[in-house]
C-alpha positions, 0 to 999 in steps of 0.5 A: 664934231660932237659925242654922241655915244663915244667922245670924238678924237680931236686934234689938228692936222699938221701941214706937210713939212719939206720933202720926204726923209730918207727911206732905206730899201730893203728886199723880202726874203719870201713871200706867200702863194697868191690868193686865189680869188683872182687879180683884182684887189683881194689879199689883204691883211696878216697876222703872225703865229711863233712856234717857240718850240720850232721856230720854222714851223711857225704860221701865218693867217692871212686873209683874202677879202674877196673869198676867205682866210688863209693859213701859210708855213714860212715857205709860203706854202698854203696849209689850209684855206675857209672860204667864208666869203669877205674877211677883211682884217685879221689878228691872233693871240695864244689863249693857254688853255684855250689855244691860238685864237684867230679873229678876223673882220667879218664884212659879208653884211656890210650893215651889221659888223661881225667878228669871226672867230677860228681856233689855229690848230698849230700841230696841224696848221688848221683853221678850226671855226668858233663861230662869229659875234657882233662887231657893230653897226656899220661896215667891218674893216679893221680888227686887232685884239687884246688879253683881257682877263680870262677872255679877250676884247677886239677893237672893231674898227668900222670903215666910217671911222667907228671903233667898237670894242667887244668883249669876248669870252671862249666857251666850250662850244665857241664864244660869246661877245657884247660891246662894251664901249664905242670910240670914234674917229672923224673919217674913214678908218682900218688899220689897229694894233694894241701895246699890251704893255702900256694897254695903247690902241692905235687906229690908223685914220687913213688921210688924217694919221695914228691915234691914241686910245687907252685900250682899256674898257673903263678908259677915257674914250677921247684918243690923241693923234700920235703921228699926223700924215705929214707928207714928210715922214707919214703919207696917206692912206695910213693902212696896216699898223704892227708893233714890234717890241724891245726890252721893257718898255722899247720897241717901234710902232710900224704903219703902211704909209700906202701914199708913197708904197713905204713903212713907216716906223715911231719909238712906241715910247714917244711917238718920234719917227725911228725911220722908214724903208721900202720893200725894193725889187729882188728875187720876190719882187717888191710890194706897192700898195700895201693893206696889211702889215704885221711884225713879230720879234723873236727867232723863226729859223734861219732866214727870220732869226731876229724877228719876222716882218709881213707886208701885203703886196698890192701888185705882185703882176703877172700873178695875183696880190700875196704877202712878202716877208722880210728879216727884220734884222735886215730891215734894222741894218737899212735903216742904220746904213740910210742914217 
């Protein structure tokens, strides 16, 4: 590999080591409506809004590939729905003053990237659009977001493995963005989530593993490989990464190991597995497949009270592709038990 405009993250793939470890099942609680645009592969990535003032009404922004993006309450109910055509991945932040941003990777040109913005009117559960800026040159797949001063940036990840990172400021009227840096990794890649407290990117290179980025804009550009497919305890296709944070400096990296329909989980502080668990058949089915995950700690109500987990579902037969929520406290007793 050779640096071109950005250095090249480098490193070996570690081999497959011996059979897979334990994986502890789990069942969802809930799940979302299906999508609309059919049957065929189209529901694909979440992300999670926490109402801090009533945790039930909180939302979920999700996104349908093939047609738009979709905004749910906890009951899976769909509150409202942007037909704007191909939207592959998709993040939020609360801003403050200028309220929940929603960014979503924006592939209907599949030559020129872009990244379209949304306000999340939570009083009304209402997707306001901002309009788009540039994402890259290439195909959009994955994006995930960071605070960053007054504004924000969105890491662009590009389906050849290109990560464009732009930076974003909200105006009166919508918002603004330049890119201000390219990363790169060696095949295709999706899946990103940021540690805003160590300002760590993780991009998922889907047959090759987690990589490392100081997230940064003035940052080194080489990353390094955080957790190889091993066939053991990560298998490909890496696909969804979220974080879920504890304490200070706690908390678990969590990825859709796509390869064997699992998740798998690292201490964020190391890098170490912390475990794995599948979503098993119950009253909601189980997932297979999965695109997109994402995790949020904190109470949601009753059936969510230590923090909500995501996961596409990438065979929700007889009906088409949806999401499928889990108690995270659930998922944290399946893994001590499977221990």
């Amino acid at each position: 590999m050779t640096c071109a405009m950005a250095c090249t993250a480098v490193a070996q793939v570690a081999q497959p080591t011996g059979t897979p470890v334990v994986t502890a099942d789990v069942q969802a609680r809930g799940e979302t409506r299906p999508v609309a645009s059919g049957k065929g592969d189209a529901a694909d990535d979440p992300a999670i809004w926490r109402n801090r003032h009533q945790p039930r009404r909180s939302l979920i922004v999700a996104t349908d590939k093939k047609a738009g993006l979709y905004a749910y309450g906890l009951d899976g109910r769909i509150r409202d729905y942007s037909a704007d055509g191909r939207l592959n991945n998709v993040d939020l932040l609360d801003m403050g003053r200028h309220g929940v941003i929603v960014v979503a990777s924006d592939r209907n040109d599949p030559a020129r990237a872009a990244l379209r913005l949304y306000r999340l009117d939570t009083t009304h559960a209402r997707l306001r659009p901002l309009g788009t800026v540039p994402g890259g040159m290439g195909e959009a797949y994955g994006v995930c977001l960071m605070p960053a001063g007054r504004g924000l940036h969105a890491f662009s990840v590009l389906k050849d493995g290109t990560i464009a990172q732009v930076a974003i400021r909200l105006t009166r009227n919508g918002a603004r963005g330049r890119v201000v840096r390219h990363l790169q990794l060696a095949s295709q890649s999706e899946g990103c989530v940021v540690d805003p407290r160590s300002r760590t990117l993780f991009v998922g290179e889907e047959d090759r593993g987690i990589w490392a980025f100081d997230a940064r804009a003035n940052g080194a550009r080489q990353g390094r490989l955080f957790a190889p497919v091993d066939q053991r305890h990560l298998f490909a296709d890496v696909e969804g990464l979220a974080i879920m944070p504890r304490g200070r400096h706690g908390g678990w990296l969590i990825a859709s190991s796509q390869g064997d329909n699992a998740y798998a989980l690292f201490r964020l502080r190391d890098g170490q597995p912390a475990g794995r668990f599948r979503i098993a058949a119950g009253r909601f089915g189980a997932t297979q497949e999965t695109d997109g995950i994402a995790a949020a700690a904190g109470h949601f109500g009753r059936q969510y009270r230590h923090g909500l987990f995501i996961a596409q579902d990438g065979d929700n037969a007889p009906d088409a592709q949806n999401f499928k929520l889990v108690s995270w406290a659930d998922i944290r007793r399946a893994l001590r038990r499977a221990h």
